[in-house]
N, C-alpha and C positions, 0 to 999 in steps of 0.2 A: 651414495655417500650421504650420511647422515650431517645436520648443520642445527646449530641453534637455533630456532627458528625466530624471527624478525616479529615484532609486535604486529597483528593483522594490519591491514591497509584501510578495512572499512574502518576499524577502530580510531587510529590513527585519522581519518577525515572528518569522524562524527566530532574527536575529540577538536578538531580544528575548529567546526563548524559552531562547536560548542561555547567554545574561545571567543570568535571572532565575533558572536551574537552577544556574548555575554557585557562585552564594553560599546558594541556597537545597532544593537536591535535594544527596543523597547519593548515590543511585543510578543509574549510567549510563543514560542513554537513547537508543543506538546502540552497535553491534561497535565497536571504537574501543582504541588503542592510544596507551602515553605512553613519551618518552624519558628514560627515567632517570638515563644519564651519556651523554657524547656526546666525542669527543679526537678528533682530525686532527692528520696528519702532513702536510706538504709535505718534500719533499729533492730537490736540484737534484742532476743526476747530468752532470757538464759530459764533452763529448767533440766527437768531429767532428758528429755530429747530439747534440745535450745532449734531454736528460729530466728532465721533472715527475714523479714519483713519490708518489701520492697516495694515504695510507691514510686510513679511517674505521674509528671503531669505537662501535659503539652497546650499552645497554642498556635491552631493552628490557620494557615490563611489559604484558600484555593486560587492559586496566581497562575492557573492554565490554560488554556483554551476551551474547555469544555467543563459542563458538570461532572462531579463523581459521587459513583454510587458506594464507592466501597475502598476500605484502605487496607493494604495487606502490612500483617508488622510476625515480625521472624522475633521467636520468642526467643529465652532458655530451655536448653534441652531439659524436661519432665524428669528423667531416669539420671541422667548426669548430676544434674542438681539438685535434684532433692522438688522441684516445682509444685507448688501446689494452693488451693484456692485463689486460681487464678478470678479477677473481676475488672471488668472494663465498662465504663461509664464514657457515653457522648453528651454533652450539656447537660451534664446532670442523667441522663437517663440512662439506665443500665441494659447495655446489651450483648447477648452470647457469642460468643467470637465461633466462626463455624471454619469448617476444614476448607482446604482450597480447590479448585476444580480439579481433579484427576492428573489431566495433563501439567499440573504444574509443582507435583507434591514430590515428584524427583528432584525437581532443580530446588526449592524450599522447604525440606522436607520440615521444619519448625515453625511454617507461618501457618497463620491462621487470618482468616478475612471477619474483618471489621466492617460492618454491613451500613451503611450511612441511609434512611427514608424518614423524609422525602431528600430526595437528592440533593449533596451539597454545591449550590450556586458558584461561581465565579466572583470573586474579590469575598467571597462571605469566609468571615472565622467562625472555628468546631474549637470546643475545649476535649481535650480527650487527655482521661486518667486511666493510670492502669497498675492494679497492685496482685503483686501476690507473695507467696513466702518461700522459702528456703527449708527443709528439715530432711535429716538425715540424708543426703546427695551419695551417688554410687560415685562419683567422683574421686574427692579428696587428694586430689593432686595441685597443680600448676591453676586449676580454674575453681575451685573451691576447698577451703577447710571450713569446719564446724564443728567445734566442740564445748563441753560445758562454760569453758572458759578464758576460750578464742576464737577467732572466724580468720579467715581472708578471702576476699574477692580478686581474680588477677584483671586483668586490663579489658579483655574481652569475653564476651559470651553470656552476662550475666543483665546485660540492661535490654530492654526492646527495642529492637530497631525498627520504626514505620520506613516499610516500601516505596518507590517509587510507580508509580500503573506501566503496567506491562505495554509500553510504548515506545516506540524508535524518537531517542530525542527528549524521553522524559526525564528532567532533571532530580536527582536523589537527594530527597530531605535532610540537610544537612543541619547539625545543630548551631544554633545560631551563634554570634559571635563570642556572647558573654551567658556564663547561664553559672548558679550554687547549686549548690547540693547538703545535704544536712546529713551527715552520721548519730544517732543515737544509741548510746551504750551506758552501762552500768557506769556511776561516776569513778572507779578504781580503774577503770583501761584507760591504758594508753592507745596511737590512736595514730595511723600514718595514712597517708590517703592522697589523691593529685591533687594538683594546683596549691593556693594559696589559701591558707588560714586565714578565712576573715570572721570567724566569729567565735565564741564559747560559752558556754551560760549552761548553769545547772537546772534542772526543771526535775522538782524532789530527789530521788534516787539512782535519777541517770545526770548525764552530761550531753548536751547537744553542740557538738562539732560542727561549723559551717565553712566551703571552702568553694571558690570561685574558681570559675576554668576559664581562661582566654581562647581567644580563637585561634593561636597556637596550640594549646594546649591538648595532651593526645587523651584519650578514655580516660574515665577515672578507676582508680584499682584502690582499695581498703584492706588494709593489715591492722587487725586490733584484738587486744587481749586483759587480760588484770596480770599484766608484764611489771617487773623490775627492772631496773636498766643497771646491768652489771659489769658495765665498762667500767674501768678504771682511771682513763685517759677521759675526762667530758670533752674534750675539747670538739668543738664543733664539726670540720672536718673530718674525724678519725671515724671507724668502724664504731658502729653503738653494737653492743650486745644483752636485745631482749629476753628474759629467760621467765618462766614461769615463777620459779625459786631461784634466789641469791647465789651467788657463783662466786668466786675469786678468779676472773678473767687472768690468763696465761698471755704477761705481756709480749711475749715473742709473736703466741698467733696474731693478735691483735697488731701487731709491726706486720707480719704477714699479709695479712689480709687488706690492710691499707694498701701496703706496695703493689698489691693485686690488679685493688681497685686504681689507684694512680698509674698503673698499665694501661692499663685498659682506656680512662681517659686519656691518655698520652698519644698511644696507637690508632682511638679509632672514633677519639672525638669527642666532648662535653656531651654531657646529659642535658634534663632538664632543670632550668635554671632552680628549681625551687626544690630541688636532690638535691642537696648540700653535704651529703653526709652515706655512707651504705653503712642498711642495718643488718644484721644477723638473727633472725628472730627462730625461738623454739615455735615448734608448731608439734603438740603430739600427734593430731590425726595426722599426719602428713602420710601418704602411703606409697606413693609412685611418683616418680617424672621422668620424662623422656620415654626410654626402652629399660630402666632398671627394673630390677625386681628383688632385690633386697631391701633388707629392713633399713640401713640407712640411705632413707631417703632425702635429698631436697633438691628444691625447686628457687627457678626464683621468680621473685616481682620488680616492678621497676625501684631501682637503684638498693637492692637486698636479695638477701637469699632464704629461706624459712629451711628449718631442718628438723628432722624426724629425732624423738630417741634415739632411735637405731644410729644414725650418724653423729649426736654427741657423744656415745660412749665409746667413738671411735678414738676421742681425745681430741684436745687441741692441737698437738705437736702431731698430729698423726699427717704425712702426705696425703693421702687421700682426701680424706674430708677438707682439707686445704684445697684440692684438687676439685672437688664437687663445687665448695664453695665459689670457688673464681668460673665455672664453671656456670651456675646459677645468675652470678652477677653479671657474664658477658649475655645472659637473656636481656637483658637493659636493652644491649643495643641491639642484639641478632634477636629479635620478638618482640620488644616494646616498639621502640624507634621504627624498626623495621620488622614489616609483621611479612613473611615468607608467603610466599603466592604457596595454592595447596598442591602444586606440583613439585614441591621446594621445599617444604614442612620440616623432611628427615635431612635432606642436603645442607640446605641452608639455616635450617631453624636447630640442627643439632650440630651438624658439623662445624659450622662456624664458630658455634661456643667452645666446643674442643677443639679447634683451632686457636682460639684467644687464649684458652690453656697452657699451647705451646708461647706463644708470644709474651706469656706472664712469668713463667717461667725461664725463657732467657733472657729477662730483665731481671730476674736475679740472681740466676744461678749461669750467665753467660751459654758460650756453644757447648758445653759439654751437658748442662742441664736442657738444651732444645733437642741435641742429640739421643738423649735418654728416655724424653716423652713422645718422640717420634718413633722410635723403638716401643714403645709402649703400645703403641695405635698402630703400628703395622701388627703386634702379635694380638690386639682384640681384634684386626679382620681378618688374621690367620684362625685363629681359635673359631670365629663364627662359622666364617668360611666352613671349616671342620667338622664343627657340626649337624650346619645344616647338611654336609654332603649327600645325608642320607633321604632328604626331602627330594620331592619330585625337579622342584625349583630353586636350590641351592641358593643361588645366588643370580640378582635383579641389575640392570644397568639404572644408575643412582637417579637417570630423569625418569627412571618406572616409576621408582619406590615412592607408595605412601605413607602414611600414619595408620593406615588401615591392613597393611601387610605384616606375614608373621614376624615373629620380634627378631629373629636373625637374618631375617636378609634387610631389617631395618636397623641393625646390627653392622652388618656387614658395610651397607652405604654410609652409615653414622662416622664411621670409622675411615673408608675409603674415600669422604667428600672432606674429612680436615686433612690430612694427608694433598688432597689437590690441593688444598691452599699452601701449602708447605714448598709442594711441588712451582707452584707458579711464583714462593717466596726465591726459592730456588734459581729459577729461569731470568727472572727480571726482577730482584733485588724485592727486601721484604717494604721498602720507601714505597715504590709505588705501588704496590698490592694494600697496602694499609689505606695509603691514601685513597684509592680507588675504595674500598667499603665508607672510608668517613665521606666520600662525598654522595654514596650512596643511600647511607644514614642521613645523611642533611637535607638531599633532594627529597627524598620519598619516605621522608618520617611521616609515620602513620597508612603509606597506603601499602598493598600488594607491591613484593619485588620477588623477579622472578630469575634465572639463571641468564635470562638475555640482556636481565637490567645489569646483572653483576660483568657479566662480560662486555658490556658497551662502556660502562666505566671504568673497567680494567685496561680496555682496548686503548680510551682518551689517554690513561694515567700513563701507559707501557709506551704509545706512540706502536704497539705491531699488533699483528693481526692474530687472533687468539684462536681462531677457528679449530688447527690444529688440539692444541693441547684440552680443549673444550670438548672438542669431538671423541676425544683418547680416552679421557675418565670418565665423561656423565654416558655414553654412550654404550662403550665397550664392561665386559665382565674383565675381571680379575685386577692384579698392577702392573704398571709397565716394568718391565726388567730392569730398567736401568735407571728406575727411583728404588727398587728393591737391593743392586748393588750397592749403591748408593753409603744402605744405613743399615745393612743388612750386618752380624754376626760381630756387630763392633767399630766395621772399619767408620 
C-alpha cells in the first residue's frame, strides 16, 4: 500500500538540532560560512542582440570550525540563459572558477568551485564579485525574456547562489537580512522589480533604479521595457496594462481581470506587501510556459502576467486569454510564495494554478460557470490521455511526473492534479481546502513545499485523515468513477 511519505526522521532531527543550537550554542558545529553584505547590479545594454549584464558582490565571513579551501556557487544555466563572460574575482584577484569533482556534478550540475589559496582562516572576511551577461537565452519563457526593447527576469535561477561545504550540519549562506540592488536601463523603461524603491537618478542616458529587500522579502524578479501604460482606470489597485504601443484598454477586461486577481487574494491569501497592484505586461519574445506550445503564450511573474503577441490578438473579451491570464497570476502564490519541491513542479506548480482558475471563475460566474471549467479539464486529460495512447507510457501517476517528461503525460497530470483539488473541494467543503494552501503559503513562503506539506495542512484544516483520497490520485493512473459521474455529459 502505497502512502505519502513522511518528511525523513534524519532530516527532521538535523533540523531540530539545528534549532535548538541556533538560540542556544555559540559555537559553530560545522566549516560553514555567512553573508555579510550582499548588492547586485542588473544593466540592460540594448543593441542588435541586447544584454543582461549582471554583477554580484559579496562579503564574506568564515564562521565555521575549520579553514576553507574552496567555495562551490551553483550558477545560471549557460544554454537556458544565454550565460556568458562569466568572471569572478577574490580580493580583488581574479580567478578561474573550475568544474566540480566528478562525484558531485549529478547532484550540481551548474556549480562550479571557487578555489580559495592560501586557505581562508576562521573569523577572516573574502570579498567575492561575480559578473557575467545575459545574450540571446534558449529560454525565453517563465525565467527569461530578451529583447531589443525589453527583458524580464523571474524570481529564480538567474542570480548565484554560494554553497554551503559538503558537510553534515553545514549551515547554508543565507543572504543577510537587508541587502539593494540597482537596475540599470535606458531612461524611457519603465521598470517593476521586488522589494521597495528606495532610490532613482539618471546617470546620462540611462536611469538607475535602486530597491531594497528585507529579510522577509523573497528573490528579487525584474520586468522592464520602453512600456506605455495603457490603462485607463490609474487607480492604484486596478490592473495596470503595460504595452509596447498605445492601446485603448477594454474596460470590461480590465473589470475582469481585477475580479480575478481579488480572487485569488480572497481565497488563498495577500501577496507581498509592496504588489499593490497586478500588471499585464506585453512581452514579444515570450515563447513558452508551462506544457503550451502555441503561439499565445504567457507566463507569469510575481503579482503580473507577461503575454506573447500570439495571446493579445486573442482579444480582450476573449475567454481564454482571460483564462491564461488568471492562470499566470495564481503563479504569485503556487511558484513565487511557494516554490513546489521538484517532485511537485507539474502537480503543484501547474495544477494548482488551473485550479485557482476554477475558483476565479466561480466567483463570478457562480456553480454553473465552476461546473463548465471543470468539464473543461476533465476533456484536456481525456484528449492527452488519447493521444498519448499510442506511446510506450501513456500515462504516469502525478508523484512520477516531472518537468523533464514528455509533454502529454505532463499533460495528462497538469490536468489530473487541479481536478484533485476540486475533488477534495468536493469531499470537505472548498473553506477548508483554501484555507489549508493560504496557510501553506504563509508558512513556507519561499522554501520547497512538497505533496506531504499540502496534505499535512489539509489534514490540520479538514480535522480527517487524507491518506485515502492522497493515495487514489497522486498514486494511481486514470480518474476515479465517481468524480467522472459526478460532471461527466452535463449532469
Amino acid at each position: 500500500m502505497n502512502h505519502i511519505a513522511p518528511r525523513p526522521l534524519v532530516a527532521a532531527l538535523l533540523s531540530l538540532i539545528l534549532t535548538l543550537c541556533a538560540s542556544n550554542c555559540s559555537a559553530p558545529l560545522a566549516p560553514g560560512y555567512q553573508i555579510l553584505k550582499e548588492s547586485r547590479e542588473v544593466r540592460f545594454v540594448p543593441g542588435t542582440i541586447p544584454e543582461l549584464q549582471i554583477h554580484s558582490g559579496y562579503t564574506l565571513l568564515n564562521s565555521g570550525t575549520t579553514s576553507l579551501s574552496f567555495i562551490d556557487v551553483v550558477f545560471p544555466d549557460e544554454k537556458l540563459y544565454g550565460r556568458k563572460n562569466l568572471r569572478v574575482q577574490l580580493d580583488g584577484r581574479e580567478i578561474a572558477p573550475a568544474q566540480l569533482p566528478e562525484e558531485y556534478r549529478e547532484e550540481s550540475p551548474e556549480a562550479l568551485r571557487i578555489a580559495i589559496d592560501p586557505p581562508w582562516e576562521r573569523k577572516q572576511k573574502r570579498d567575492l564579485t561575480i559578473d557575467y551577461s545575459f545574450s540571446s537565452p534558449a529560454d525565453l519563457g517563465s525565467r527569461i525574456t530578451l529583447g531589443p526593447e525589453n527583458f524580464h527576469l523571474g524570481h529564480r535561477g538567474w542570480i548565484p547562489l554560494p554553497q554551503p561545504p559538503k558537510r553534515v550540519l553545514a549551515p547554508y549562506p543565507a543572504r543577510p537580512p537587508r541587502m539593494s540592488y540597482t537596475i540599470r536601463v535606458p531612461d524611457n523603461f519603465l521598470v517593476l522589480a521586488r522589494g521597495k524603491l528606495a532610490g532613482r537618478k539618471k546617470d546620462g542616458n540611462e536611469t538607475v533604479y535602486r530597491f531594497d529587500l528585507g529579510k522577509n522579502d523573497l528573490s528579487p524578479y525584474v520586468v522592464a521595457g520602453r512600456y506605455v501604460n495603457s490603462s485607463r482606470d490609474r487607480k492604484s489597485t486596478n490592473v495596470s496594462f503595460w504595452t509596447l504601443q498605445p492601446f485603448n484598454d477594454d474596460p470590461s477586461a480590465a473589470q475582469r481581470a481585477n475580479a480575478a486577481w481579488s480572487t485569488l487574494q480572497s481565497a488563498f491569501g495577500p501577496l507581498d506587501k509592496n504588489i499593490v497592484q497586478p500588471h499585464v505586461v506585453e512581452s514579444p519574445e515570450l515563447r513558452v510556459h508551462g506544457d503550451d506550445e502555441d503561439t499565445a503564450a504567457v507566463a507569469g511573474f510575481p503579482g503580473g502576467a507577461l503575454i506573447s503577441p500570439g495571446a493579445l490578438a486573442l482579444g480582450w473579451q476573449s475567454d481564454e486569454l482571460l483564462e491564461k491570464i488568471t492562470h499566470a497570476l495564481a503563479h504569485s502564490w503556487f511558484g513565487d510564495q511557494m516554490y513546489p519541491a521538484a517532485n511537485a513542479e507539474v502537480g503543484l506548480g501547474e495544477g494548482l494554478p488551473d485550479y485557482a482558475t476554477v475558483v476565479a471563475d466561480e466567483a463570478q460566474g457562480g456553480e454553473s460557470a465552476r461546473r463548465k471549467r471543470i468539464q473543461e479539464l476533465l476533456h484536456h486529460y481525456d484528449e492527452a490521455v488519447q493521444q498519448a495512447a499510442a506511446t510506450p507510457n501513456p500515462e504516469k501517476p502525478i508523484i512520477d511526473v516531472t518537468p523533464y517528461d514528455p509533454i502529454l503525460q505532463r499533460r495528462i497530470a497538469r490536468a489530473k492534479a487541479a481536478l484533485f483539488f476540486i475533488a477534495l473541494e468536493d469531499a470537505y467543503g472548498p473553506t477548508p481546502v483554501r484555507r489549508a494552501l493560504t496557510q501553506v503559503i504563509a508558512l513556507l513562503g519561499g522554501k520547497d513545499v512538497g505533496y506531504d506539506d499540502v496534505r499535512s495542512a489539509l489534514e490540520q484544516s479538514t480535522d480527517k485523515d487524507l491518506a485515502v483520497p492522497f493515495r487514489t490520485w497522486l498514486y494511481n493512473k486514470g480518474l476515479p468513477q465517481d468524480f467522472r459521474n459526478q460532471y461527466e455529459n452535463g449532469k
